[in-house]
FIKOL-906556 format. One record per residue (C-alpha): x, y, z; residue number from 1; residue in three letters. Coordinates in nm, 2 decimals. Layout:
N
       X       Y       Z  seq  type
       X       Y       Z  NUM   ALA
...
END
This chain:
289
       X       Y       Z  seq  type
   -1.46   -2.78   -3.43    1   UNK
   -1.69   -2.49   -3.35    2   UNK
   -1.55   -2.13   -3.30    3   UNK
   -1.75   -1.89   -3.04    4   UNK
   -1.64   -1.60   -2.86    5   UNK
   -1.49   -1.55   -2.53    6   UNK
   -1.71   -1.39   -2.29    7   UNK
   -1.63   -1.32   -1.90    8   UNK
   -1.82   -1.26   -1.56    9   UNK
   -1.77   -1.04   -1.31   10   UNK
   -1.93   -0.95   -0.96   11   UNK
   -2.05   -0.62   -1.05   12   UNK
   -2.25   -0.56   -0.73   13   UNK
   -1.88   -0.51   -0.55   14   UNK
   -1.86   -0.15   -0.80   15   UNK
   -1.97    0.17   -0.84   16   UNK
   -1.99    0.43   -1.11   17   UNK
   -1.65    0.51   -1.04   18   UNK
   -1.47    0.16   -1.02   19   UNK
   -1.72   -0.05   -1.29   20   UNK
   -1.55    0.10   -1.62   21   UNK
   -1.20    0.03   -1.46   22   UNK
   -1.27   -0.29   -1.39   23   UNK
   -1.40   -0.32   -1.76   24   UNK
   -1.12   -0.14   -1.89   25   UNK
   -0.93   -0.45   -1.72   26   UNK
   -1.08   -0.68   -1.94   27   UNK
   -0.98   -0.48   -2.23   28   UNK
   -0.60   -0.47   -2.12   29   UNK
   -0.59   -0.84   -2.10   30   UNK
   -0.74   -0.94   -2.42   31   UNK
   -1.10   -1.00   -2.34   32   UNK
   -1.37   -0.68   -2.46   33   UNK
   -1.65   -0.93   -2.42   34   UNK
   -1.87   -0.96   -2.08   35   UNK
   -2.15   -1.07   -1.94   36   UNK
   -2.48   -0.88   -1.87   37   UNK
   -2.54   -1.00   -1.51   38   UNK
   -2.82   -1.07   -1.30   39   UNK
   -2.71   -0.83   -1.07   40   UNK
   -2.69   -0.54   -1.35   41   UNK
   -3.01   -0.70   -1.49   42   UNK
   -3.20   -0.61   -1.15   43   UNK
   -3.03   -0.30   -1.11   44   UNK
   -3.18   -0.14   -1.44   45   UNK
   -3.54   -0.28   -1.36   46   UNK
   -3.48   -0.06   -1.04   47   UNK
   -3.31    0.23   -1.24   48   UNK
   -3.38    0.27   -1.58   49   UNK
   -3.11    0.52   -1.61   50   UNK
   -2.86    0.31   -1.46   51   UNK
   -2.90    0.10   -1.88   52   UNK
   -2.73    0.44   -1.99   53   UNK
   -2.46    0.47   -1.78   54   UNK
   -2.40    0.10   -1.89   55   UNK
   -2.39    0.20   -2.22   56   UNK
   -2.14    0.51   -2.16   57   UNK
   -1.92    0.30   -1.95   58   UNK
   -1.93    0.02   -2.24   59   UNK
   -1.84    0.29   -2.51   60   UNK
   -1.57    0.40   -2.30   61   UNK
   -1.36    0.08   -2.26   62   UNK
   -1.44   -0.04   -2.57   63   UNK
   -1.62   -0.34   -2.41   64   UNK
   -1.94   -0.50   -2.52   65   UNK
   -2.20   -0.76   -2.34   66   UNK
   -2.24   -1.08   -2.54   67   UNK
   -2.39   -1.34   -2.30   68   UNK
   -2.70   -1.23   -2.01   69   UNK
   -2.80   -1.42   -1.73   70   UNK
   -3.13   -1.36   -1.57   71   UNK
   -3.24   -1.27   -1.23   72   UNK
   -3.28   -1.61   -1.03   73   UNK
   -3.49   -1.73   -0.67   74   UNK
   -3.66   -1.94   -0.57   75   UNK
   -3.92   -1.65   -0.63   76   UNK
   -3.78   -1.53   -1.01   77   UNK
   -3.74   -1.92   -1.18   78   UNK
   -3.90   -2.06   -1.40   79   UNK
   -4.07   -2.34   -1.17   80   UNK
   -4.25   -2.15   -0.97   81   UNK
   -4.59   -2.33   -0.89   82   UNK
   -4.79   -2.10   -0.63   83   UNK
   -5.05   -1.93   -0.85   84   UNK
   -5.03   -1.58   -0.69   85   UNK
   -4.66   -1.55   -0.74   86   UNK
   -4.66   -1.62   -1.09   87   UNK
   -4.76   -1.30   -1.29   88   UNK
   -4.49   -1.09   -1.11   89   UNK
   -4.22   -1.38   -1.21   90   UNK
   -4.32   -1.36   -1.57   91   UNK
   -4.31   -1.01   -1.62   92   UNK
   -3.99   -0.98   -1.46   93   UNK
   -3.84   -1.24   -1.67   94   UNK
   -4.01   -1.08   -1.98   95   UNK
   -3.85   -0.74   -1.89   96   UNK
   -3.49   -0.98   -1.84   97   UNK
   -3.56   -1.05   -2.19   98   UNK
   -3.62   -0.68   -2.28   99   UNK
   -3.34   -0.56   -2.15  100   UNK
   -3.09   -0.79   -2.32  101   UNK
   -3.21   -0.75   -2.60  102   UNK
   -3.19   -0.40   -2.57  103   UNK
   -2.83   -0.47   -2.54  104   UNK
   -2.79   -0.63   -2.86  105   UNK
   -2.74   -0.98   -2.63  106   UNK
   -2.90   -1.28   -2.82  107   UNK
   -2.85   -1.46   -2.50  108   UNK
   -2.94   -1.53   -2.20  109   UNK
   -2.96   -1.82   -1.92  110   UNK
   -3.21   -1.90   -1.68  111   UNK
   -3.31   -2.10   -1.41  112   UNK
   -3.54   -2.33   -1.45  113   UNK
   -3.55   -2.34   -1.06  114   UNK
   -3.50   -2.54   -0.76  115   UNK
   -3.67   -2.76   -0.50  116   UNK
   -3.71   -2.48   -0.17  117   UNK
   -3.94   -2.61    0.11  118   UNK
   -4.18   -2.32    0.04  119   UNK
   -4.26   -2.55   -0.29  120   UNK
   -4.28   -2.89   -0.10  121   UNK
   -4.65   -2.98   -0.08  122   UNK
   -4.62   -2.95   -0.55  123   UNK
   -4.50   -3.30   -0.68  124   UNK
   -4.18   -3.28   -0.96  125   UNK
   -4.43   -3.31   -1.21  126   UNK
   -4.59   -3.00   -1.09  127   UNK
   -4.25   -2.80   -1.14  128   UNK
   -4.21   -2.94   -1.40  129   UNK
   -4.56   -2.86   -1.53  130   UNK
   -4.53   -2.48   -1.46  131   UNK
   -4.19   -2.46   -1.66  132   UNK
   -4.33   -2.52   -1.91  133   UNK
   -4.66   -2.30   -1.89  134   UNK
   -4.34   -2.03   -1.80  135   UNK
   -4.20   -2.10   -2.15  136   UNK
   -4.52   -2.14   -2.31  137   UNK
   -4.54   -1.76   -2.23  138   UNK
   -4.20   -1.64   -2.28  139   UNK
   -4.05   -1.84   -2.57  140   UNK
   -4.30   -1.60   -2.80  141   UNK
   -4.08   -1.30   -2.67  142   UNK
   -3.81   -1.44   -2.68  143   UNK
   -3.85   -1.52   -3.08  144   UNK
   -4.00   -1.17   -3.14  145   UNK
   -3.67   -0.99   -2.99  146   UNK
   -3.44   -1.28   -3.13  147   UNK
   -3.26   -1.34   -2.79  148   UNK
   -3.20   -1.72   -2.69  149   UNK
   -3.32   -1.88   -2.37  150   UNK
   -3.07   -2.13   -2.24  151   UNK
   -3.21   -2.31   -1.93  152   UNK
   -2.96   -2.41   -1.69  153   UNK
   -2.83   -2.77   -1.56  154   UNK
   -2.79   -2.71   -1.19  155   UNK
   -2.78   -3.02   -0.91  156   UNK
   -3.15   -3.01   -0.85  157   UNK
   -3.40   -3.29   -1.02  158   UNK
   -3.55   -3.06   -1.16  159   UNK
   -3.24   -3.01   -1.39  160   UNK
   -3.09   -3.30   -1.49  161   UNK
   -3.03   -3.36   -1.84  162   UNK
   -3.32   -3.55   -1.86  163   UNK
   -3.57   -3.27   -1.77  164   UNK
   -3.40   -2.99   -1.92  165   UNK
   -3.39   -3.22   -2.29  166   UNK
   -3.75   -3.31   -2.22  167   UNK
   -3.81   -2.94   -2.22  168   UNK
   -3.60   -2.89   -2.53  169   UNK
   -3.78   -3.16   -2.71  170   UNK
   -4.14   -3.03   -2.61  171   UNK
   -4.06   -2.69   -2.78  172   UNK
   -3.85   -2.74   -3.06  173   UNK
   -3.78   -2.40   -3.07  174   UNK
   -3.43   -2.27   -3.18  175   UNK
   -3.48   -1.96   -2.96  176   UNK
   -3.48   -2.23   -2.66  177   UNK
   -3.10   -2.39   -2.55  178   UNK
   -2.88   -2.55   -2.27  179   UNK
   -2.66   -2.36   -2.05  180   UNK
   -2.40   -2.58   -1.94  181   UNK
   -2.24   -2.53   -1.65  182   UNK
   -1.92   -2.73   -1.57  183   UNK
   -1.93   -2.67   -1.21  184   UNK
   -2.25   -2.81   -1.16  185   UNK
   -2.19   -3.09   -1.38  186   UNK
   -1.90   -3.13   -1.16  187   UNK
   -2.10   -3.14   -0.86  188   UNK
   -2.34   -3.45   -1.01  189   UNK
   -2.07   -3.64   -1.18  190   UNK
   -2.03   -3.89   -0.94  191   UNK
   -1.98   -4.05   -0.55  192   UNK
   -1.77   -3.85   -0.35  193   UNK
   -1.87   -3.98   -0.03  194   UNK
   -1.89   -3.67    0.14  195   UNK
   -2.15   -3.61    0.45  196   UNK
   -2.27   -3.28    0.31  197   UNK
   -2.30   -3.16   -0.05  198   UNK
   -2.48   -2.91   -0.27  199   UNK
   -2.61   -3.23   -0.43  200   UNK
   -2.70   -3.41   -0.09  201   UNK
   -2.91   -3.10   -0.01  202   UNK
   -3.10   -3.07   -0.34  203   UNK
   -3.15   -3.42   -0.29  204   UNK
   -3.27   -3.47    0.06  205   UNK
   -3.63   -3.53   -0.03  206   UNK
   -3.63   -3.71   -0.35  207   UNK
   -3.40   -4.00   -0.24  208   UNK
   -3.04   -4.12   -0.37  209   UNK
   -2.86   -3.83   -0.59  210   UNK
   -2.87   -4.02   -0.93  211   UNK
   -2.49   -3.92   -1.04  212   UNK
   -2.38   -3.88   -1.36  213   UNK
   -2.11   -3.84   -1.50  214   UNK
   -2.24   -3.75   -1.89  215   UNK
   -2.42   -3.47   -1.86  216   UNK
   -2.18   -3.31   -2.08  217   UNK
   -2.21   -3.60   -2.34  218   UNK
   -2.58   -3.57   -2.31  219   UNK
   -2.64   -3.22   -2.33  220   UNK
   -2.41   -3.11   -2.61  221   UNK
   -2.66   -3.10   -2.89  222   UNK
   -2.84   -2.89   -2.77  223   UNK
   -2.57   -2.61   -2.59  224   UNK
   -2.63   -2.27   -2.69  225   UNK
   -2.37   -2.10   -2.43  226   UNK
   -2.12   -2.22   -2.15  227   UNK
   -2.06   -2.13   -1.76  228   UNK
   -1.72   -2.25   -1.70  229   UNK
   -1.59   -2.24   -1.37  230   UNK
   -1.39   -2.50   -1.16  231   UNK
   -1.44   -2.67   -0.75  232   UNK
   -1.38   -2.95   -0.55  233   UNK
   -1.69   -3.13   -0.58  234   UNK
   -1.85   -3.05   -0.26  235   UNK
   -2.00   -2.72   -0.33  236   UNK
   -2.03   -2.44   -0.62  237   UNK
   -1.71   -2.24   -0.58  238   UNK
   -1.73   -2.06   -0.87  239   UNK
   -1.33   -2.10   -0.90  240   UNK
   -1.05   -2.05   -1.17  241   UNK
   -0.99   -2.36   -1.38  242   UNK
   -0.73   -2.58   -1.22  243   UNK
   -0.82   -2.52   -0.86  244   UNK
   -1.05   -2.76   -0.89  245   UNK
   -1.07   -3.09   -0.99  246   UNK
   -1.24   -3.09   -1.30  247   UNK
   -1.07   -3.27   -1.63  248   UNK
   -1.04   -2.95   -1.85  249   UNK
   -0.90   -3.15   -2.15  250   UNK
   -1.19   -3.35   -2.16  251   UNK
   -1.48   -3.06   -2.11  252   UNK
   -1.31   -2.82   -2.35  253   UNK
   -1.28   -3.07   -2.64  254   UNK
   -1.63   -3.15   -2.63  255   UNK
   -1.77   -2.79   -2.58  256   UNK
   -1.58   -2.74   -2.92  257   UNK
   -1.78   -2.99   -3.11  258   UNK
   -2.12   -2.83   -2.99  259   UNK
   -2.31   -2.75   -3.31  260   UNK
   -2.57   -2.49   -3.15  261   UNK
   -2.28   -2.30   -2.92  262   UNK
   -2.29   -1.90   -2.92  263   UNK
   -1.99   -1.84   -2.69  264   UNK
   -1.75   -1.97   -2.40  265   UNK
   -1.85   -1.80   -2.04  266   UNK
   -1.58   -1.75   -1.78  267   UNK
   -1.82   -1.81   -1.46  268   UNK
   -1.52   -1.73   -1.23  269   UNK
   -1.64   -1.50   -0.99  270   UNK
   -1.34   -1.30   -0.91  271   UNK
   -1.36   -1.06   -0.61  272   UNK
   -1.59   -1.39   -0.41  273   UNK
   -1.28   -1.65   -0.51  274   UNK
   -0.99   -1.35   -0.52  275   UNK
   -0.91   -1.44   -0.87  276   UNK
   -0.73   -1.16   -1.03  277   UNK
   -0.89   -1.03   -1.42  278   UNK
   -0.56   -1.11   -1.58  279   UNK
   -0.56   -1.46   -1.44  280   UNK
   -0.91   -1.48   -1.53  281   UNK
   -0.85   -1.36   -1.92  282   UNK
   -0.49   -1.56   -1.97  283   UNK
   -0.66   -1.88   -1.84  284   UNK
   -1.00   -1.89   -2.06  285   UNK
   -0.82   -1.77   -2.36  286   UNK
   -0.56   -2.01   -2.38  287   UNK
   -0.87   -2.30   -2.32  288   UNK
   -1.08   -2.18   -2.63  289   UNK
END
């Protein structure tokens, strides 16, 4: 069985420089002094670069640290993205994601490999696939330098499945590259719920039948380097507490335990967007690890 650290989200962009360290001071109080260096933080401090020391004062003072990351993420900031021109900019911001956690002390972060938008219609799957890797090509080097992990994402897109994102693994062989997994999404692909609409049905649209699975968790755990653990229905990505869902808990969690590469357990509960209360938050992820 593997031990990792706890580490929780929260929506950030809903604080200001007042109400952030109370809200991390809330973590504290029930148990958990480990978060997550957000997107949304991640943007703010490649807008403000002072905004990284007010961070840092507001971590001091609650006695809280950031232990996972998660880059910035669009259709315009992933890793797939195939129009020439737009490239260079994506790049360096994801360097600069990779920068800034590390300036952190975060050996972690996930991102995107990216999605299927119409803007990218007229470039085949293979094309996507091709420019992730010509991304990594160019950022797996910094990544190793500043010893921080990338852990690309399984979302409900095909250009995630397990399939790509282990083909990806495979090509690099790099133990600065990893999975995310994420149990909602998982959730979302893991099988037939014959609904009309879907987050799946909608990634799918243009590629055909959604190929469900139910083993991605099987499939992936090899190669997991950090979790995003959140609960729905099925239909969409709710982002909820575990057990307002329908996802078999038991199941996920003893698995996740036996993942050889894991770095830590992420509560991806988004709490002001699903009204989940921190000390419901903390008391559910910390009796599940």
């Amino acid at each position: 069985m593997h031990t990792a650290p706890l580490t929780c989200l929260f929506d950030f962009e809903h604080t200001n420089d007042k109400t952030r360290p109370y809200v991390m001071q809330e973590f504290a109080v029930n148990g958990v002094t480990n978060l997550v260096l957000t997107d949304t933080l991640i943007s703010e401090i490649m807008k403000n670069p002072n905004f990284a020391r007010k961070l840092r004062d507001d971590l001091n003072n609650t006695g809280t640290r950031f232990v996972d990351a998660h880059a910035p993420f669009g259709p315009n900031e992933d890793l797939n993205v195939p129009i020439p021109e737009l490239r260079p900019i994506m790049l360096e911001r994801l360097k600069l994601a990779l920068r800034i956690t590390a300036d952190f002390g975060v050996d972690s972060i996930a991102v995107h490999v990216g999605n299927t938008p119409e803007c990218f219609a007229a470039y085949s799957l293979d094309d996507l696939h091709r420019a992730i890797i010509q991304s990594l090509e160019e950022l797996l080097p910094l990544a190793e330098r500043l010893g921080v992990t990338i852990a690309i994402e399984n979302i409900w897109f095909p250009t995630s499945t397990p399939e790509k994102l282990l083909d990806l693994i495979a090509h690099f062989r790099s133990e600065h590259l990893g999975v995310c997994f994420d149990s909602g999404h998982a959730n979302l692909m893991a099988l037939e719920r014959h609904f009309e609409v879907s987050a799946p049905i909608n990634g799918w649209k243009r590629f055909g039948p959604v190929p469900y699975d139910d083993k991605i968790l099987e499939k992936l755990l090899p190669e997991i380097t950090t979790c995003h653990l959140h609960d729905n229905d099925g239909q969409n990505d709710q982002h909820l507490l575990p057990g307002r869902g329908n996802i078999d808990w038991q199941h996920c969690m003893t698995l996740l335990k036996q993942a050889p590469r894991l770095k830590c357990y992420q509560s991806e509960v988004i709490p002001v967007r699903t009204n989940a209360s921190i000390a419901d938050v903390c008391r559910t992820f910390l009796a599940m690890v």
